[in-house]
C-alpha positions as CSV (number, residue, x, y, z in Angstrom):
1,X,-24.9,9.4,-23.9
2,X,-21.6,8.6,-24.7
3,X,-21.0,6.7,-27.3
4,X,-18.8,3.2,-26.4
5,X,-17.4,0.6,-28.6
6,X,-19.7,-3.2,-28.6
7,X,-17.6,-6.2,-28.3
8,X,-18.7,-9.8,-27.6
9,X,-17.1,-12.6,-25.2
10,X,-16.4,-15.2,-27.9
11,X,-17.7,-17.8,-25.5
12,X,-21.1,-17.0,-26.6
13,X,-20.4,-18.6,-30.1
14,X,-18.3,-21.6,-28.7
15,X,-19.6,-23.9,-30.7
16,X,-18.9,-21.9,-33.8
17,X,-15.4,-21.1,-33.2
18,X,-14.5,-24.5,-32.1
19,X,-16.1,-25.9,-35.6
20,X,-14.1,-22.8,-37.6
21,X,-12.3,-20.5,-35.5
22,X,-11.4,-17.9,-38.1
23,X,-14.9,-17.9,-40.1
24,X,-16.9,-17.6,-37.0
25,X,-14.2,-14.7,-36.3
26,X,-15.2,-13.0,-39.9
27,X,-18.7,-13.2,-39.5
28,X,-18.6,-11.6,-35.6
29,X,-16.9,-8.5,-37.6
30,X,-19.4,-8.9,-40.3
31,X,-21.7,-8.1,-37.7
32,X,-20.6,-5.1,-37.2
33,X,-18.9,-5.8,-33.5
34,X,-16.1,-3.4,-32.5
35,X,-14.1,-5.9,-30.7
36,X,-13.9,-10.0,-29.1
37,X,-13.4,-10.2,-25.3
38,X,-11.3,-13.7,-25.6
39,X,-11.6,-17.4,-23.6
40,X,-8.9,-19.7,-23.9
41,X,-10.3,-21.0,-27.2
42,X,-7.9,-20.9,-29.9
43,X,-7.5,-24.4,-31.5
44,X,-3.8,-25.1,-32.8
45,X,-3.1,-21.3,-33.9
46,X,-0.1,-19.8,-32.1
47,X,-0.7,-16.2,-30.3
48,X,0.9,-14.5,-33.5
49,X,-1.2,-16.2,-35.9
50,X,-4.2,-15.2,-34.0
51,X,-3.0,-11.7,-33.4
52,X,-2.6,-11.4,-36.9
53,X,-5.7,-12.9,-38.1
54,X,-8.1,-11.0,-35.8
55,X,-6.2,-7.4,-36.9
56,X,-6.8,-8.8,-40.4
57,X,-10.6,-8.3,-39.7
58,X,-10.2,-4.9,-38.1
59,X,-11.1,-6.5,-34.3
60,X,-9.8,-4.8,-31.3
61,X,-9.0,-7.4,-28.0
62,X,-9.3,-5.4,-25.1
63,X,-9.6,-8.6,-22.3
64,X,-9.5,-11.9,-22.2
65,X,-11.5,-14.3,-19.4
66,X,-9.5,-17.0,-17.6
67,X,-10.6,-19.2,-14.3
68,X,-7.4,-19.6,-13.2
69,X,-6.2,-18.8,-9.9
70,X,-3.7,-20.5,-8.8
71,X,-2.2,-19.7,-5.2
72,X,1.8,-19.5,-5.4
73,X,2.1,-19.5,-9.2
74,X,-0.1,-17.4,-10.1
75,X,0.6,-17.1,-13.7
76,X,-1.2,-17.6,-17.1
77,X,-0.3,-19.5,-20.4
78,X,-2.9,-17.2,-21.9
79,X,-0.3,-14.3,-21.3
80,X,1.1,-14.8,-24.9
81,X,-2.5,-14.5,-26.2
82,X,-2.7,-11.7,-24.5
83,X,0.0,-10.2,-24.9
84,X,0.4,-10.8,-28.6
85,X,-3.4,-8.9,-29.2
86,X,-2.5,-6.2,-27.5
87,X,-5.0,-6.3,-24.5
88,X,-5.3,-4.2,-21.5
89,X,-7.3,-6.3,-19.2
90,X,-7.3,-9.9,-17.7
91,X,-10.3,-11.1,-16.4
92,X,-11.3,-13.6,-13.7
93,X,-14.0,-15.2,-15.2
94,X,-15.8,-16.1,-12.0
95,X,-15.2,-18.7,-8.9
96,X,-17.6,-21.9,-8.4
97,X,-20.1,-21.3,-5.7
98,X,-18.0,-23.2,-3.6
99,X,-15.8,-20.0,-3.2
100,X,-17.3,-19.6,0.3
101,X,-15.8,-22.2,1.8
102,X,-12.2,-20.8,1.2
103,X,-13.2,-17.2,1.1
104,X,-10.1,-15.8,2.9
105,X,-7.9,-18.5,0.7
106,X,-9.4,-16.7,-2.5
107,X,-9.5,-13.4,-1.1
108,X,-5.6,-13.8,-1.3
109,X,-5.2,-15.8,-4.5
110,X,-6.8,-13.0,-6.4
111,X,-4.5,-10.3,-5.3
112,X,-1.9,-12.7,-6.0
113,X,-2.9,-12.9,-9.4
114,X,-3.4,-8.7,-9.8
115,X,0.0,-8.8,-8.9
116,X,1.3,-11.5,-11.6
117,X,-1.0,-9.7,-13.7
118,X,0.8,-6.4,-13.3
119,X,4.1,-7.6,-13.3
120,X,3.4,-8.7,-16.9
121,X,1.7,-6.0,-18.2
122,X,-2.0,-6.2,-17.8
123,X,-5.2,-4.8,-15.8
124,X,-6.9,-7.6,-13.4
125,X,-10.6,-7.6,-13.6
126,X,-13.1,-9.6,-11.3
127,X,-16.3,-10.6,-13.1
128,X,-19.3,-11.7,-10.9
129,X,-22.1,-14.4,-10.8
130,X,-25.0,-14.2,-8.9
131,X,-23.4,-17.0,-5.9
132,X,-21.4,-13.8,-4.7
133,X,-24.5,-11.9,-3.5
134,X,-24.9,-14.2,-0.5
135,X,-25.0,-12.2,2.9
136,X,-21.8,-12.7,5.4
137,X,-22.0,-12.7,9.3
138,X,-21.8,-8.7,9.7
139,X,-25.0,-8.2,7.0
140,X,-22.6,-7.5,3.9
141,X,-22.4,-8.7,0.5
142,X,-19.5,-11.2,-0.2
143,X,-19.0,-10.0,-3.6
144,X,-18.6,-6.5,-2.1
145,X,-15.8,-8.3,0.5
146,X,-14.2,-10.1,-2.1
147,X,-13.6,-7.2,-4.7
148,X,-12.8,-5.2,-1.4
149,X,-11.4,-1.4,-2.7
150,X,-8.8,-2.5,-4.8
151,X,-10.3,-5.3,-7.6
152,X,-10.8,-3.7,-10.8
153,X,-14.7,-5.3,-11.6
154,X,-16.9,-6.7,-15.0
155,X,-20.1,-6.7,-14.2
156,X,-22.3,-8.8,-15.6
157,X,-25.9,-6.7,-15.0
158,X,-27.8,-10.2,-15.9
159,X,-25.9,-12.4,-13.2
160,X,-26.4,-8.6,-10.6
161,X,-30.1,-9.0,-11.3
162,X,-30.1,-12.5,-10.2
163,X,-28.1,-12.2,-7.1
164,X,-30.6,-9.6,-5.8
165,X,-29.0,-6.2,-6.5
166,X,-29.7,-3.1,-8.8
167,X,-27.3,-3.2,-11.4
168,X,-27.9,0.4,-12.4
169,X,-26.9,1.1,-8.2
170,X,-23.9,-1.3,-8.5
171,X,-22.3,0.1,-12.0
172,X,-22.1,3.5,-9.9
173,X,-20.9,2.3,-7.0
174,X,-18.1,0.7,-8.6
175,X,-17.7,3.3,-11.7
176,X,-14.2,4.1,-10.8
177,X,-13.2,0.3,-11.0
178,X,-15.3,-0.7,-14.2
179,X,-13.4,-0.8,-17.4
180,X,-15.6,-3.7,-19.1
181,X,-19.5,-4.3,-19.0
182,X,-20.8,-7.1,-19.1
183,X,-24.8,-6.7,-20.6
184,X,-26.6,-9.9,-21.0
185,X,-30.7,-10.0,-21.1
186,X,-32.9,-12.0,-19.0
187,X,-36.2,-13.8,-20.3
188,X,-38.9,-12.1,-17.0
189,X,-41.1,-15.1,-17.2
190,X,-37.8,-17.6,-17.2
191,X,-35.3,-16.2,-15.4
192,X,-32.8,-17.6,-18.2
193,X,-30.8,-15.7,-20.7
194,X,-31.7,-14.4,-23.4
195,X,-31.2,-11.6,-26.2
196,X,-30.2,-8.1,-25.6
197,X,-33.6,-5.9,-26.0
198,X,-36.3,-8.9,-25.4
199,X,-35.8,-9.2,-21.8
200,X,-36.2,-7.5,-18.8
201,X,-33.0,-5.8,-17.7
202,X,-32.8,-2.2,-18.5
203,X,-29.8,-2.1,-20.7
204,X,-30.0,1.8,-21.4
205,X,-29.9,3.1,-18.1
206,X,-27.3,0.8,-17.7
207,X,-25.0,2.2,-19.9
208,X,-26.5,5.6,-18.9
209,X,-25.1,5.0,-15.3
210,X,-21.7,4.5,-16.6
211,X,-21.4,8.4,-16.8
212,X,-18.2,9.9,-15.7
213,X,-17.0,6.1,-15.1
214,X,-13.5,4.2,-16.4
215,X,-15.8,2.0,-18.6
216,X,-14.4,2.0,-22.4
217,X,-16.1,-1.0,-23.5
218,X,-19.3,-2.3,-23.7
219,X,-19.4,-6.7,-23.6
220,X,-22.2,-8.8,-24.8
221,X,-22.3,-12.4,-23.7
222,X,-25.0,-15.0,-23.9
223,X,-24.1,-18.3,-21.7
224,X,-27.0,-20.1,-23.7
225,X,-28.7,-19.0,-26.6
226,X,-32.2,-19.4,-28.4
227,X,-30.5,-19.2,-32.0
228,X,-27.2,-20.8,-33.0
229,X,-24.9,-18.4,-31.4
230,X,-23.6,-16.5,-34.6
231,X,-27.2,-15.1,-34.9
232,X,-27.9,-14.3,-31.5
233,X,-24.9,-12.2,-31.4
234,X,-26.4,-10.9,-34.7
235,X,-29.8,-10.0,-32.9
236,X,-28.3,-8.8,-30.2
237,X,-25.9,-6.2,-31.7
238,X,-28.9,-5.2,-33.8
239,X,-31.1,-4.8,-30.9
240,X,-28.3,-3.0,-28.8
241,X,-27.3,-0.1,-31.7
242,X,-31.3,0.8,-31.4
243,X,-31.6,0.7,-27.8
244,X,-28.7,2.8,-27.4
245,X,-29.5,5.2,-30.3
246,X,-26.1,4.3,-32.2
């Protein structure tokens, strides 16, 4: 299996960085992550002073999440961020359930903001919930509509699970549109999140599927955790390097 680099979306130790953004930083690399997938948390600290402080502790930035989309300007302030780390990849963190209402609206606005995307630099990236997996009028997915064939994708295999789908299917069906990977756990008797390796989706094949795929980084996020978020992300990594045999 090959072997990818681990990273975490820093919004599953919010509460942490918002209480010290650069120990909470020090003790994610501590960890032993490879890498933060960034929200747009970063206190009062310019892009340079973050850029320099997360190189400092030897963290690569490959993406960074944002909600925005934003029909007609479809730019980001977090481009300086962005830009300043180095990263390859913005990411649409996800559309309220309400999406469906405007579905053709968004359907636009997102290829609006690939294209401001490109035009400054970057990869665009659509990362699901489980509200996209509701069927349309000719028997299809919306998610599969709304990605269409030209949406790079992050799934998330916890938020696949719950909307009803295979995520082991769904990482090969979009393998040449998957640079990110989302893997999150879910508790079987709960439904709600929990650790990587004490829940019930099967992170190895997971990864295993992403054979011969674009993927080159592996993303753990935990929306709510059972710990204080610094040591789930601890357990996690720890339980993900022995499931995966790194």
């Amino acid at each position: 299996m090959k072997k990818y680099p681990i990273g975490i979306q820093i919004y599953t130790v919010r509460e942490a960085l918002d209480a010290n953004f650069k120990e909470t930083l020090k003790q994610i690399a501590d960890i032993g992550y490879d890498g933060v997938e960034f929200v747009s948390r970063f206190g009062e600290q310019t892009p340079q002073e973050v850029a320099d402080y997360v190189k400092s502790l030897g963290l690569k930035t490959p993406s960074m999440h944002t909600s925005r989309v934003k029909g007609g300007d479809p730019e980001f302030s977090d481009y300086a961020y962005a830009k300043a780390m180095g990263m390859k990849t913005m990411v649409c963190s996800g559309l309220k359930k309400e999406f469906m209402e405007n579905f053709d609206t968004v359907y636009k606005e997102l290829r609006a903001v690939k294209a401001a995307a490109a035009k400054n630099g970057f990869g665009y990236a659509y990362h699901n919930h489980n509200w996209e997996f509701v069927k349309l009028a000719d028997g299809s997915w919306a998610y599969d509509k709304l990605v269409g064939d030209d949406l790079d994708v992050e799934l998330d295999v916890y938020w696949l699970a719950q909307g009803g789908v295979n995520p082991v299917e769904y990482i090969k069906r979009y393998a040449d549109r998957l640079p990110l990977l989302h893997l999150k756990d879910r508790n079987p008797v709960t439904n709600t999140f929990t650790e990587l390796g004490t829940g019930d989706i099967p992170l190895a094949e997971c990864v295993e599927a992403l054979e011969g795929s674009k993927c080159e980084w592996l993303i753990y996020e935990q929306d709510i955790c059972n710990y204080p978020g610094v040591e789930s992300a601890r357990i996690s990594y720890n339980n993900l390097k022995k499931i995966l045999g790194y």
